[in-house]
PyMOL Python script that loads the backbone (N, CA, C, O; Angstrom):
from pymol import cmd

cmd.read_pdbstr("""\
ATOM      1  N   UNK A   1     140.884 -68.686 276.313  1.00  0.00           N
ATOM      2  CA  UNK A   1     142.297 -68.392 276.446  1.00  0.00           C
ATOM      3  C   UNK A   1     142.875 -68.094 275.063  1.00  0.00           C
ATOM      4  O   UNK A   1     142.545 -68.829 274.132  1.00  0.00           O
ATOM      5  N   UNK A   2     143.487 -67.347 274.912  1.00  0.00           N
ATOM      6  CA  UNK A   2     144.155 -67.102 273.824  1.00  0.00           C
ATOM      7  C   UNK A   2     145.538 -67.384 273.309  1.00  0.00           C
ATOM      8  O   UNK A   2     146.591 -67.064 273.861  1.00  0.00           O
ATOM      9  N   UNK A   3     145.410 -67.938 272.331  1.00  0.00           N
ATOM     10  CA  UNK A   3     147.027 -68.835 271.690  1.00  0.00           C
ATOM     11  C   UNK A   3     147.756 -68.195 271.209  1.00  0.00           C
ATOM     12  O   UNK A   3     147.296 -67.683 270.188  1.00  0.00           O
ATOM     13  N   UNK A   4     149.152 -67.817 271.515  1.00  0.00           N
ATOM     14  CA  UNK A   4     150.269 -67.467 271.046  1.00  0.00           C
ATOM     15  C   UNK A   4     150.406 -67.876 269.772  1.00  0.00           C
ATOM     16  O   UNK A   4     149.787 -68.922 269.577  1.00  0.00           O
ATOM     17  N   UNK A   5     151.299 -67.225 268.285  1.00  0.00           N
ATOM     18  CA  UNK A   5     151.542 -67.695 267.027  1.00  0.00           C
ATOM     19  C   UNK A   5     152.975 -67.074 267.200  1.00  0.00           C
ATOM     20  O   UNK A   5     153.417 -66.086 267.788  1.00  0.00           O
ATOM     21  N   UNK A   6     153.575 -68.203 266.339  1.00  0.00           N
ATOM     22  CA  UNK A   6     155.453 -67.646 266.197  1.00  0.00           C
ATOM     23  C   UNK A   6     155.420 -67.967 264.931  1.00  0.00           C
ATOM     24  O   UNK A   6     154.939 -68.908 264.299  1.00  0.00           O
ATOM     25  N   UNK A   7     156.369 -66.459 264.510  1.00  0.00           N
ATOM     26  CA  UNK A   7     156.690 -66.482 263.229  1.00  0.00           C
ATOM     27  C   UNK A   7     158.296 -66.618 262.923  1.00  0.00           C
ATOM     28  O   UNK A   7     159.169 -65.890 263.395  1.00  0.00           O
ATOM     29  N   UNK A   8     158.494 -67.773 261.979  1.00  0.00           N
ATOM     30  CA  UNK A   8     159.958 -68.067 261.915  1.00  0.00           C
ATOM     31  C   UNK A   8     160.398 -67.979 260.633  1.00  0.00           C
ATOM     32  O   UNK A   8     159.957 -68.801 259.830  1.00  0.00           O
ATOM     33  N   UNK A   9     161.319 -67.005 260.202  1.00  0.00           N
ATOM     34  CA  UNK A   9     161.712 -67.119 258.734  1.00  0.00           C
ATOM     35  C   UNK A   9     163.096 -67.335 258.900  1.00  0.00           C
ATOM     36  O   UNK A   9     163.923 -66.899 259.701  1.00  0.00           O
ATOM     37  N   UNK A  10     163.141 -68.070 258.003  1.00  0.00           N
ATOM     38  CA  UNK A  10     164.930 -68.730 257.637  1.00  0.00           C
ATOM     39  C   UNK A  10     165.504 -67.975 256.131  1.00  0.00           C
ATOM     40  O   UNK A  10     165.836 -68.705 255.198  1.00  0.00           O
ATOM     41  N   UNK A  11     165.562 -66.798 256.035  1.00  0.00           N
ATOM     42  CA  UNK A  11     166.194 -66.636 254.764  1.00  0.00           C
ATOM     43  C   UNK A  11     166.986 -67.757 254.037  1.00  0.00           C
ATOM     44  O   UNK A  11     166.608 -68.381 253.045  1.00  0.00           O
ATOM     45  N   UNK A  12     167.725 -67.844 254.464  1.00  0.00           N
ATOM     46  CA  UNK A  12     169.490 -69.032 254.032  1.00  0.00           C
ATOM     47  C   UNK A  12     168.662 -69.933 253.772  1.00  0.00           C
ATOM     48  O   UNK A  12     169.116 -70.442 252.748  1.00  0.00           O
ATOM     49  N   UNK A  13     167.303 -70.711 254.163  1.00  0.00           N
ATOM     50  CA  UNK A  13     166.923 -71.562 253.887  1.00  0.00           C
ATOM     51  C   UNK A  13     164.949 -71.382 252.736  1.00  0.00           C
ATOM     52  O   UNK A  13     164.103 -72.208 252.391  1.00  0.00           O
ATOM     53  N   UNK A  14     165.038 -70.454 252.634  1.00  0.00           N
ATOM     54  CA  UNK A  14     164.228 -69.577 251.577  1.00  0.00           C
ATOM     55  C   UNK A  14     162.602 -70.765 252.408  1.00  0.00           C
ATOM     56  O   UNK A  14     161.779 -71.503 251.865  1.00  0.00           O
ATOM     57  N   UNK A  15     162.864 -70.326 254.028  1.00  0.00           N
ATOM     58  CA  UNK A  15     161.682 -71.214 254.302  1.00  0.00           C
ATOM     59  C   UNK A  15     160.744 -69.963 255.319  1.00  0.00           C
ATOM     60  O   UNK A  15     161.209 -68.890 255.705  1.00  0.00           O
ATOM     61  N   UNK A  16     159.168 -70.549 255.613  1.00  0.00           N
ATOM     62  CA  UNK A  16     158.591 -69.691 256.724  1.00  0.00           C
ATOM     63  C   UNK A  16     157.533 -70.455 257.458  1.00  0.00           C
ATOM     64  O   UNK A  16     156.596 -71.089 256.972  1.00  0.00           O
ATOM     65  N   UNK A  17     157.827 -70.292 258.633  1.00  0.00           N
ATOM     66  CA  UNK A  17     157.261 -71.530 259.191  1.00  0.00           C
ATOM     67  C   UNK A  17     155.932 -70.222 260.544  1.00  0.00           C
ATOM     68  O   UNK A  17     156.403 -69.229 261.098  1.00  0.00           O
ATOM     69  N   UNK A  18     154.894 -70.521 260.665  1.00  0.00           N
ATOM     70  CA  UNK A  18     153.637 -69.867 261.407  1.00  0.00           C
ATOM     71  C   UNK A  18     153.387 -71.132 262.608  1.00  0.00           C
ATOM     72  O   UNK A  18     152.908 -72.204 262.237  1.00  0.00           O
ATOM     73  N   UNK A  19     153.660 -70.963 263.687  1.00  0.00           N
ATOM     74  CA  UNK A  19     153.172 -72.029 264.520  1.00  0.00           C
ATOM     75  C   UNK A  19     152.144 -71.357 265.498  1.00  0.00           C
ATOM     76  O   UNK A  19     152.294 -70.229 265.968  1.00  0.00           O
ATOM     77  N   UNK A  20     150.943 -72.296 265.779  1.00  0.00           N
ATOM     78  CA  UNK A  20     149.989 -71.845 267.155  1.00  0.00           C
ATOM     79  C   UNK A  20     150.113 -72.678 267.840  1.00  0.00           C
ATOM     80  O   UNK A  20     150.322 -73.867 267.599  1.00  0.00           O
ATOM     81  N   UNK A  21     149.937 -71.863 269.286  1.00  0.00           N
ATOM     82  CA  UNK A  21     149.968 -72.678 270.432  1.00  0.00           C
ATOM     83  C   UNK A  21     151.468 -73.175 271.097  1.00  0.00           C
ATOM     84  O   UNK A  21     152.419 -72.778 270.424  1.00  0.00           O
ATOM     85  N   UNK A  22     151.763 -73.813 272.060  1.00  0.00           N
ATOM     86  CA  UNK A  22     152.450 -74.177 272.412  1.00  0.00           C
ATOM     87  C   UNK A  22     153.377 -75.301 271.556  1.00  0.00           C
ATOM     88  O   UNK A  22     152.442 -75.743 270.889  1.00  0.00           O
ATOM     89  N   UNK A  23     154.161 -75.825 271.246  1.00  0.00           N
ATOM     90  CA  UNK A  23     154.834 -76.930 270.062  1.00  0.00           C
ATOM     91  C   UNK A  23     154.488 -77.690 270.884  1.00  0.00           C
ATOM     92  O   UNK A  23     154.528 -77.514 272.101  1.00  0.00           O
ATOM     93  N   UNK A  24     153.983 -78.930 270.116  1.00  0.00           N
ATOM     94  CA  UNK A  24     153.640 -80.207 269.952  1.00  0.00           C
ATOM     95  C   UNK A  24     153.967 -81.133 269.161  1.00  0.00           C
ATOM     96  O   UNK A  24     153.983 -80.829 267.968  1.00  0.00           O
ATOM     97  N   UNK A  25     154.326 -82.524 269.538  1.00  0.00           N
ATOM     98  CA  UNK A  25     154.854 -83.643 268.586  1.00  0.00           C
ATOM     99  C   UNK A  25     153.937 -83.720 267.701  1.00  0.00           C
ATOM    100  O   UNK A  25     152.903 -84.246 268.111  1.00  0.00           O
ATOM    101  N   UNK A  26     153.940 -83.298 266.352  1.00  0.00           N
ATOM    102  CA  UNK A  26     153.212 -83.003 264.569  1.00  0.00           C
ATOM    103  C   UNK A  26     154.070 -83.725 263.797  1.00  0.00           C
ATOM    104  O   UNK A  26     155.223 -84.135 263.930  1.00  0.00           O
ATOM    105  N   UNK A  27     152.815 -83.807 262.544  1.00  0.00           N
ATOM    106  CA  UNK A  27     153.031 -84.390 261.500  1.00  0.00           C
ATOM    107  C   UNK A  27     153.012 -83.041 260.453  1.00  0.00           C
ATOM    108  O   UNK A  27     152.572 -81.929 260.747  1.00  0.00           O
ATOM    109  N   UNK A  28     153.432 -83.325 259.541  1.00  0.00           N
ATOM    110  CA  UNK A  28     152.789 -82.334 258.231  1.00  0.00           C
ATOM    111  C   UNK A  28     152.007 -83.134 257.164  1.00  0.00           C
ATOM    112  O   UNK A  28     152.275 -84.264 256.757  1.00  0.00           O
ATOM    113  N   UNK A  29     150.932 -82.283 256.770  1.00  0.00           N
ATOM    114  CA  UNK A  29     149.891 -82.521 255.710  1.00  0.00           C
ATOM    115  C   UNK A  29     150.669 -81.533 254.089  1.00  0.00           C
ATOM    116  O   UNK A  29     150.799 -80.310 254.113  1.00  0.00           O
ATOM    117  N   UNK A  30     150.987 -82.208 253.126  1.00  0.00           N
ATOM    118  CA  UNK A  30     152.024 -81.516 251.788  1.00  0.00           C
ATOM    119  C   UNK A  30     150.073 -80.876 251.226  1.00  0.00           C
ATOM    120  O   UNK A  30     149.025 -81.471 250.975  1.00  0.00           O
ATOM    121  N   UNK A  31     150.443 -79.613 251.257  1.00  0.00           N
ATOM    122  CA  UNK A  31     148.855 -78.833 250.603  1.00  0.00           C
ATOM    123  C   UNK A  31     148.801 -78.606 249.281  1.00  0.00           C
ATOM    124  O   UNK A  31     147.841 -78.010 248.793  1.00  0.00           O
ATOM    125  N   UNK A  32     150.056 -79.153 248.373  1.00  0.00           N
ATOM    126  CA  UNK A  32     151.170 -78.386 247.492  1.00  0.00           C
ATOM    127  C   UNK A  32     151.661 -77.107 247.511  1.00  0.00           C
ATOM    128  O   UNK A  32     151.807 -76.388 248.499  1.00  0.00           O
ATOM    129  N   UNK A  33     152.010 -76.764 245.897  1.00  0.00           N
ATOM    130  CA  UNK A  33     152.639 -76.116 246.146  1.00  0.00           C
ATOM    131  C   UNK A  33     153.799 -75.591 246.985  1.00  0.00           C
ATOM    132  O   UNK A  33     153.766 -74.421 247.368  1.00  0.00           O
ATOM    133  N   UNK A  34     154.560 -76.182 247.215  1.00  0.00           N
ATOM    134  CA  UNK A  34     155.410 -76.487 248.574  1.00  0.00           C
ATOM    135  C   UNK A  34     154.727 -75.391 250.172  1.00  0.00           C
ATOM    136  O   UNK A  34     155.339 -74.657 250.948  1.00  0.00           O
ATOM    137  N   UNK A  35     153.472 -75.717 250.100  1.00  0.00           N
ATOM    138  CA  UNK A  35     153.146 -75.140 251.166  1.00  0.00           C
ATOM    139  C   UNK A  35     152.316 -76.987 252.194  1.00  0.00           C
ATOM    140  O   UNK A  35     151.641 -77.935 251.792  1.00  0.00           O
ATOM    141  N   UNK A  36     152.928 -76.587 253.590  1.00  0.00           N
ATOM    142  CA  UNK A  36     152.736 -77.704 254.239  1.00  0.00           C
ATOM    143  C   UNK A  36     152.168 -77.080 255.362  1.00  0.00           C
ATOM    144  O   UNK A  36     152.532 -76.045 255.921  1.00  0.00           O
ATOM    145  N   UNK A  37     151.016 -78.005 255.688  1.00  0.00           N
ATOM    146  CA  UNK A  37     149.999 -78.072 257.049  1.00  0.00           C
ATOM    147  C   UNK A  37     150.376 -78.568 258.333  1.00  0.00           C
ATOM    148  O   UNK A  37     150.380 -79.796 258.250  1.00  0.00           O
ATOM    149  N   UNK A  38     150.662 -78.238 259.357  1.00  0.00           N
ATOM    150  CA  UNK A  38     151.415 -78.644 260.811  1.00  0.00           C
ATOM    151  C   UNK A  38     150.184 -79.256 261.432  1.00  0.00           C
ATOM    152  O   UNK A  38     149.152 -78.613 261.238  1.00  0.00           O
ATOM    153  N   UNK A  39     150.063 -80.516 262.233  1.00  0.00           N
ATOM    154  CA  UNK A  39     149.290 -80.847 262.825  1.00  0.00           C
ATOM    155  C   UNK A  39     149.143 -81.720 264.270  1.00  0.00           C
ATOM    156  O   UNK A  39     148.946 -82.890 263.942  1.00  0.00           O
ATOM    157  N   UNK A  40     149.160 -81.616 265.470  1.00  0.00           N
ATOM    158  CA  UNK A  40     149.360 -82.581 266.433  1.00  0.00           C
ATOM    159  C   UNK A  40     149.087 -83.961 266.143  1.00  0.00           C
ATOM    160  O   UNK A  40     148.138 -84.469 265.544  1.00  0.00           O
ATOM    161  N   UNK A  41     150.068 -84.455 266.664  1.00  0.00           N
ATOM    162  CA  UNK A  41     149.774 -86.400 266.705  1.00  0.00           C
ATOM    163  C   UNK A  41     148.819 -86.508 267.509  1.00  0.00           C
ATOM    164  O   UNK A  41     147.794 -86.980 267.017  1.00  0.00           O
ATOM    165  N   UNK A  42     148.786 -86.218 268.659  1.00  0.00           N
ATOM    166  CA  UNK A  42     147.353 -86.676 269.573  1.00  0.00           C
ATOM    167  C   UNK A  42     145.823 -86.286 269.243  1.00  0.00           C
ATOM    168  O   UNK A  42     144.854 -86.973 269.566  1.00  0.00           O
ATOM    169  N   UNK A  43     145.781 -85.200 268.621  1.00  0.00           N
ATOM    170  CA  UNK A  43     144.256 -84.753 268.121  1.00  0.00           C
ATOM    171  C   UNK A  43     144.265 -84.216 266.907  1.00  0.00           C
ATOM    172  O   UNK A  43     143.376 -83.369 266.819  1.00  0.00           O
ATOM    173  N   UNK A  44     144.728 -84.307 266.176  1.00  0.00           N
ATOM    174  CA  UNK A  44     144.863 -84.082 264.621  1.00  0.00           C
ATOM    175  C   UNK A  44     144.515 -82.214 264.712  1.00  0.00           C
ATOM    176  O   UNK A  44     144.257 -81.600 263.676  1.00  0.00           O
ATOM    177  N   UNK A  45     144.545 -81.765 265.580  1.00  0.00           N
ATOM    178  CA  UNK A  45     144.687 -80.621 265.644  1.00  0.00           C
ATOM    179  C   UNK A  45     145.175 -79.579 264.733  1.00  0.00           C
ATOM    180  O   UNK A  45     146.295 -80.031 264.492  1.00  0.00           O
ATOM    181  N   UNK A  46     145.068 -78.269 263.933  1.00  0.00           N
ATOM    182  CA  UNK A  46     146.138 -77.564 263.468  1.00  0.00           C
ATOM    183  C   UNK A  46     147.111 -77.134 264.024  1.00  0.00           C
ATOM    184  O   UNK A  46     146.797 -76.579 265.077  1.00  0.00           O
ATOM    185  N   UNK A  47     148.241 -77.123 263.806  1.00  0.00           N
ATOM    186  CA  UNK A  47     149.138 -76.278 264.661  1.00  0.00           C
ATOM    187  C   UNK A  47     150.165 -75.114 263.819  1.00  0.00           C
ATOM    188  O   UNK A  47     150.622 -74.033 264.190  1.00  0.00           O
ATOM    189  N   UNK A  48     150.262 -75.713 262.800  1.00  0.00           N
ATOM    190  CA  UNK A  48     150.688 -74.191 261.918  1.00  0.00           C
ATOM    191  C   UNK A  48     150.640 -74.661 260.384  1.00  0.00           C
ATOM    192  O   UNK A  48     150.008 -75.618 259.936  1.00  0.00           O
ATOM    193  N   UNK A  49     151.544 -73.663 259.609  1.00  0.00           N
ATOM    194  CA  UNK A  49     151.846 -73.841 258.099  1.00  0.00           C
ATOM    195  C   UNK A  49     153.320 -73.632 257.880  1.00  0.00           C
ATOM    196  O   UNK A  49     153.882 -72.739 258.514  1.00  0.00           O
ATOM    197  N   UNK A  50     154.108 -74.513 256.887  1.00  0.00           N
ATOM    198  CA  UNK A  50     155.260 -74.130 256.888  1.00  0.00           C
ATOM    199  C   UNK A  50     154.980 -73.912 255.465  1.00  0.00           C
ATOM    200  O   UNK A  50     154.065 -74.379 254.787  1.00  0.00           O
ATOM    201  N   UNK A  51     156.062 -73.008 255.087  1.00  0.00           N
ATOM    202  CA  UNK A  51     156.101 -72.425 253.452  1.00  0.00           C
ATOM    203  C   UNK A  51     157.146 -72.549 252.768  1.00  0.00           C
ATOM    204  O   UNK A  51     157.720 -71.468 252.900  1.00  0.00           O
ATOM    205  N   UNK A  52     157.881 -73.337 251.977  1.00  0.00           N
ATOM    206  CA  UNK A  52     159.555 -73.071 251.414  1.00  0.00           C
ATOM    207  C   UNK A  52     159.446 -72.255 250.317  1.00  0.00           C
ATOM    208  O   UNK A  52     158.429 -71.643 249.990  1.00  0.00           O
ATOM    209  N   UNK A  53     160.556 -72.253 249.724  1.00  0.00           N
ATOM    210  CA  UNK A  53     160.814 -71.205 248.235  1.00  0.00           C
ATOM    211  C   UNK A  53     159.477 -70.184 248.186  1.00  0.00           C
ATOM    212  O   UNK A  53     158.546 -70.018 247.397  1.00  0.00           O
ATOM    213  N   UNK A  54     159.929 -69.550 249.559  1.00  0.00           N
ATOM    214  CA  UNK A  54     159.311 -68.064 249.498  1.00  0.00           C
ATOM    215  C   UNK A  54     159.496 -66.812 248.685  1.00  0.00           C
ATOM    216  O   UNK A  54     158.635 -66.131 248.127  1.00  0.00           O
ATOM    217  N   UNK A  55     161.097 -66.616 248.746  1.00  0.00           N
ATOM    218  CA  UNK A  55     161.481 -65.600 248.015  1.00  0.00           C
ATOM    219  C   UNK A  55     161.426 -66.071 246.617  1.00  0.00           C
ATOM    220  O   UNK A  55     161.260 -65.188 245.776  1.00  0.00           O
ATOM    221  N   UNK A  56     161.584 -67.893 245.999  1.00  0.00           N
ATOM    222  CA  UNK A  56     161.577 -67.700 245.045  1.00  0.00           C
ATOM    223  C   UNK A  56     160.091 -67.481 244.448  1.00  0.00           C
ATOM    224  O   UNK A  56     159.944 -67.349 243.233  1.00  0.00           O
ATOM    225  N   UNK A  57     159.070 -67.449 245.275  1.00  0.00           N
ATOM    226  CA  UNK A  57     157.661 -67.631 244.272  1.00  0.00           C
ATOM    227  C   UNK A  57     157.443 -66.057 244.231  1.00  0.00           C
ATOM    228  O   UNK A  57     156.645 -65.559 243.437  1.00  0.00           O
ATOM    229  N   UNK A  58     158.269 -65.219 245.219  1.00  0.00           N
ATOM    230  CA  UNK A  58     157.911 -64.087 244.888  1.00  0.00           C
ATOM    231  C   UNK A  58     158.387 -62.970 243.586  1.00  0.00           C
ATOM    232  O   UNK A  58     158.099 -61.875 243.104  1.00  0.00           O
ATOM    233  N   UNK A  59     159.437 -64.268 243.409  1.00  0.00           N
ATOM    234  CA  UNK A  59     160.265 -63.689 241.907  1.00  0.00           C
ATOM    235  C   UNK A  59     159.483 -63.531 240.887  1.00  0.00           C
ATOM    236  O   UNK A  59     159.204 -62.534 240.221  1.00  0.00           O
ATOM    237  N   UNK A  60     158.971 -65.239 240.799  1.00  0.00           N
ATOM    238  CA  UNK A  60     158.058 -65.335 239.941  1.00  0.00           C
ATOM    239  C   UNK A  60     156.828 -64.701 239.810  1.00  0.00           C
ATOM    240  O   UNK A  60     156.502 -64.540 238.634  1.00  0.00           O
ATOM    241  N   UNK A  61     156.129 -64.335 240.546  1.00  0.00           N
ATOM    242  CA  UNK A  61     154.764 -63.658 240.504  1.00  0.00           C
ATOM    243  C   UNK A  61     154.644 -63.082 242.023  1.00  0.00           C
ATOM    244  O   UNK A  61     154.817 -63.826 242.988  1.00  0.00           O
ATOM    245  N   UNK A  62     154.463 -62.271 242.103  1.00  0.00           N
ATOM    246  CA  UNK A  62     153.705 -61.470 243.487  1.00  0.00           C
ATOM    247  C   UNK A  62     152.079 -62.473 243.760  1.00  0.00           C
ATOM    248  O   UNK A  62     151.146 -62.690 242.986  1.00  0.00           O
ATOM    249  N   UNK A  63     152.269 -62.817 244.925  1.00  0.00           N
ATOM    250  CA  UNK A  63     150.447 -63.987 244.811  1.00  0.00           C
ATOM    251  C   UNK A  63     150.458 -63.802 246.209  1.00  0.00           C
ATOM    252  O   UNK A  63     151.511 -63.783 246.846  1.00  0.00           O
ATOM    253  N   UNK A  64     149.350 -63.665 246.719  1.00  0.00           N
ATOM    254  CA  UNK A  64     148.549 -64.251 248.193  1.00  0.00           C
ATOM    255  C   UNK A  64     148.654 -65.731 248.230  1.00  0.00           C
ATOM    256  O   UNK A  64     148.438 -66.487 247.282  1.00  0.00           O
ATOM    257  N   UNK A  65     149.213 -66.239 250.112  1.00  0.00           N
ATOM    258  CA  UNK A  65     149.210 -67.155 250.090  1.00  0.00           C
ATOM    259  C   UNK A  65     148.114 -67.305 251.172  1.00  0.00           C
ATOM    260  O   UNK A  65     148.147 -66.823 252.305  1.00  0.00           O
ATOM    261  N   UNK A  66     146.951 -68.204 250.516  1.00  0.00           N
ATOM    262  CA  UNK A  66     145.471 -68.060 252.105  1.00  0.00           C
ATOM    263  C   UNK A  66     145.630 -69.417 252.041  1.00  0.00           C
ATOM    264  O   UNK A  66     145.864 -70.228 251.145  1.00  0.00           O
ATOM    265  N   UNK A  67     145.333 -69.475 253.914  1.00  0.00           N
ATOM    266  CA  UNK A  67     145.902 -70.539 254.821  1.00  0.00           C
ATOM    267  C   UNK A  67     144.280 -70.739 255.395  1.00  0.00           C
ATOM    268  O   UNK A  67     143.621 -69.860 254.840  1.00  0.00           O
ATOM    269  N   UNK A  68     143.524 -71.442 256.164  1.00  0.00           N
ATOM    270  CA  UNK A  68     142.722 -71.540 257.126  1.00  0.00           C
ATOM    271  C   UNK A  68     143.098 -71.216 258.173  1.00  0.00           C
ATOM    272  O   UNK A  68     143.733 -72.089 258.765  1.00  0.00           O
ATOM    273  N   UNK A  69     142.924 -69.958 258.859  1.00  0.00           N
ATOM    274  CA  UNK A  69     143.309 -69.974 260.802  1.00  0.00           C
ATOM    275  C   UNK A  69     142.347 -70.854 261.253  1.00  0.00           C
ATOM    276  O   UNK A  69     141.132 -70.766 261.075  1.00  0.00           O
ATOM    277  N   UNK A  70     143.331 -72.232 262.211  1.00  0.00           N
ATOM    278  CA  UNK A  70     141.879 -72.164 263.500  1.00  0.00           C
ATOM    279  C   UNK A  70     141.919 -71.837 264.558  1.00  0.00           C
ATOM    280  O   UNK A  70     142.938 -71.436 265.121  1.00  0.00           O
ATOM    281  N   UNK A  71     140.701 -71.947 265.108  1.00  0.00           N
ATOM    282  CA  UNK A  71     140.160 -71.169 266.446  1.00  0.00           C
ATOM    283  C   UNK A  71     141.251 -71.723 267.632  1.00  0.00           C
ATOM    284  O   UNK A  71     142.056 -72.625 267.864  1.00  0.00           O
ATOM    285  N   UNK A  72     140.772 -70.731 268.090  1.00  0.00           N
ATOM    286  CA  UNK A  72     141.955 -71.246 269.543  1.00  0.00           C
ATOM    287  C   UNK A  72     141.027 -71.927 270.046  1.00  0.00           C
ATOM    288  O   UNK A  72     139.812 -71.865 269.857  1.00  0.00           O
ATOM    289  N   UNK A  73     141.964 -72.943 271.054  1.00  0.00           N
ATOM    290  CA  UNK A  73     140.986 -73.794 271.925  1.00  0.00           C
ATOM    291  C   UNK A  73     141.586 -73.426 273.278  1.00  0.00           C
ATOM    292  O   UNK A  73     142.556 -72.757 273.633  1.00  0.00           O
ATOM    293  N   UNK A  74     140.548 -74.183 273.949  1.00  0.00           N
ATOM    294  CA  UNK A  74     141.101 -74.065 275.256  1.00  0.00           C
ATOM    295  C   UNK A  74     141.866 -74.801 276.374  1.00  0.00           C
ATOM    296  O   UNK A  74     141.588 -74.995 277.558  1.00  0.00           O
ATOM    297  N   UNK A  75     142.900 -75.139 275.626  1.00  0.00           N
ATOM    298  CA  UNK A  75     143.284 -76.290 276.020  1.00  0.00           C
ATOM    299  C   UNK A  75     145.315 -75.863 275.590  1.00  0.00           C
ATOM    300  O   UNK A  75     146.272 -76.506 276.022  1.00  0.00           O
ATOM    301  N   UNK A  76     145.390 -74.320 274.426  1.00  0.00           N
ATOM    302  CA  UNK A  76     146.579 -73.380 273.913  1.00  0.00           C
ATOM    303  C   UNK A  76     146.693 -73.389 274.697  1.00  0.00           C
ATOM    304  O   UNK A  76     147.627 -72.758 275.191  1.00  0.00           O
TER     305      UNK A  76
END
""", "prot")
cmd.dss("prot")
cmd.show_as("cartoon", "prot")
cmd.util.cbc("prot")
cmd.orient("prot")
């Protein structure tokens, strides 16, 4: 089965948030860099990445930000 991803950007709040799957009660994992790991409480699952001071890191330097995708399960 294949998992839906939503992409949410908040300008006003210079944030960007990637979610898979359906939302689930998560924790976040801090990866630095103010980039944070989304994860289900019941199976430590991934469930997305949130990103803040987007526009500002892009001031500072143009950079790739690489994330791990995981696999869909079957259970999205």
């Amino acid at each position: 089965m294949n998992q839906k991803m939503q992409i949410h950007w908040d300008a006003a709040g210079d944030f960007l948030e990637v979610r898979f799957g359906k939302p689930t009660p998560s924790y976040y994992d801090d990866l630095g860099n103010d980039i944070f790991e989304r994860h289900d409480n019941a199976t430590g699952e991934v469930k997305g990445y949130a990103f803040f001071n987007v526009q500002k890191r892009k001031q500072k330097s143009p950079q790739d930000i690489e994330v791990n995708v995981p696999q869909a399960s079957a259970t999205s």
